[in-house]
C-alpha positions in Angstrom: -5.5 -10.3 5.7 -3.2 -7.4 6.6 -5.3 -4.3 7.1 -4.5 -0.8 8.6 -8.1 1.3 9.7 -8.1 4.8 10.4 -10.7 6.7 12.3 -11.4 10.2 13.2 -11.2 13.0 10.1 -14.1 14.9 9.5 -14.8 18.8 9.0 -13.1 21.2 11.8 -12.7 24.9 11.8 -9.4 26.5 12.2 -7.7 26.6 15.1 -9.8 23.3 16.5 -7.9 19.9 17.3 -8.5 16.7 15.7 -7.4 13.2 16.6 -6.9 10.1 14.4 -6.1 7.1 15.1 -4.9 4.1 13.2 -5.3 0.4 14.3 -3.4 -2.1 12.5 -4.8 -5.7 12.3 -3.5 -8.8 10.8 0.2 -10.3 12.2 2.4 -8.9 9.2 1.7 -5.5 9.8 2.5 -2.6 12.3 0.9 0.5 12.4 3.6 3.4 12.7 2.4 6.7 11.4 0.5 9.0 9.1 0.9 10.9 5.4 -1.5 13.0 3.8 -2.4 14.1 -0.2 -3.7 17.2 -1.0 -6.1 17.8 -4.0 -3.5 18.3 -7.2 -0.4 17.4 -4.5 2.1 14.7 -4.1 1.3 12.6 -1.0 3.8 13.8 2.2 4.8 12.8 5.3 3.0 14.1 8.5 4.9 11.6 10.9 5.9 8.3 12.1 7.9 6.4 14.1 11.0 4.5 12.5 11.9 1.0 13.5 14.4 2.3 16.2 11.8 3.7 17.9 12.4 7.6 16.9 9.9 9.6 15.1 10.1 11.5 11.8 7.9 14.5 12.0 7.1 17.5 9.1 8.5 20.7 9.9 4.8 22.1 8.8 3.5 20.2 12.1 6.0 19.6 14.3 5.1 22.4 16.7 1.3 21.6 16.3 0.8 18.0 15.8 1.5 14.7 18.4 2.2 11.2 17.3 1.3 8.7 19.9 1.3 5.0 20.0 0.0 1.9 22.0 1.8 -0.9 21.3 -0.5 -3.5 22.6 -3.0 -2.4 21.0 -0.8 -1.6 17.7 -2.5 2.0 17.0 -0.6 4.9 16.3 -2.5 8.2 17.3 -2.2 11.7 15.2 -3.2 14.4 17.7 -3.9 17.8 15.6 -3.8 20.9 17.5 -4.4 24.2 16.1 -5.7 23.0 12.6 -5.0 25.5 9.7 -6.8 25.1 6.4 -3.5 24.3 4.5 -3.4 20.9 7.1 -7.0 20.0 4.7 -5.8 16.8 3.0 -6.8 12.9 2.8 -4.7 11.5 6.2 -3.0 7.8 5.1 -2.2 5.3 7.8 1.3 3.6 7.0 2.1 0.5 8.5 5.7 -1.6 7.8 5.8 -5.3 7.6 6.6 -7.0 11.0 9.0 -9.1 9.4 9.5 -8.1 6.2 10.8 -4.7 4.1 6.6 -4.4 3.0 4.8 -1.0 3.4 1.1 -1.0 3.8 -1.2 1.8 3.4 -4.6 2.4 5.0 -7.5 3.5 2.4 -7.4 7.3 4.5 -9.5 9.7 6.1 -10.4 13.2 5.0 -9.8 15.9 7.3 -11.5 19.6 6.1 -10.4 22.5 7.6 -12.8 25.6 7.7 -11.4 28.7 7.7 
């Protein structure tokens, strides 16, 4: 059973950091990066990594916000610095099918930020 599982959102004040992580299981599935809905929004990109290897990250985060990965472990890591209360949203893990065109979606984690 292909399964992506995400850990770490919670309820930070602005201007904390935050880290989630992702962990894909299953052999049809890697875990690549993160998206995120807002109450009444469309669901966005945050960032992930493409098949190449690069990294596609939202101009509203790129100068706050890390993505990291271990490959071995197949987790991809969001690192949230400097959380503003616009950044609240439900956080999706996405994950693409190791050897198919499949996407897979992880059930999410709410993050809450205080201001």
């Amino acid at each position: 059973q292909v399964q992506l599982v995400e850990s770490g959102g919670g309820l930070v004040q602005a201007g904390e950091s935050l880290k989630l992580s992702c962990r894909g299981s299953g052999r049809n599935v890697v875990a690549v990066g993160w998206y995120r809905q807002a109450p009444g929004k469309q669901r966005e990109l945050v960032a992930t990594f493409t098949r190449s290897g690069n990294s596609n990250v939202a101009d509203s985060v790129k100068d706050r916000f890390i993505l990291s990965r271990e490959n071995n472990k197949n987790t991809v890591h969001l690192h949230m610095n400097r959380v503003k209360p616009e950044d609240t949203a439900r956080y999706y893990c996405f994950g693409l099918g190791a050897r198919d065109d499949r996407n897979f979606w992880g059930l999410g984690t709410q993050v809450t930020v205080s201001s």
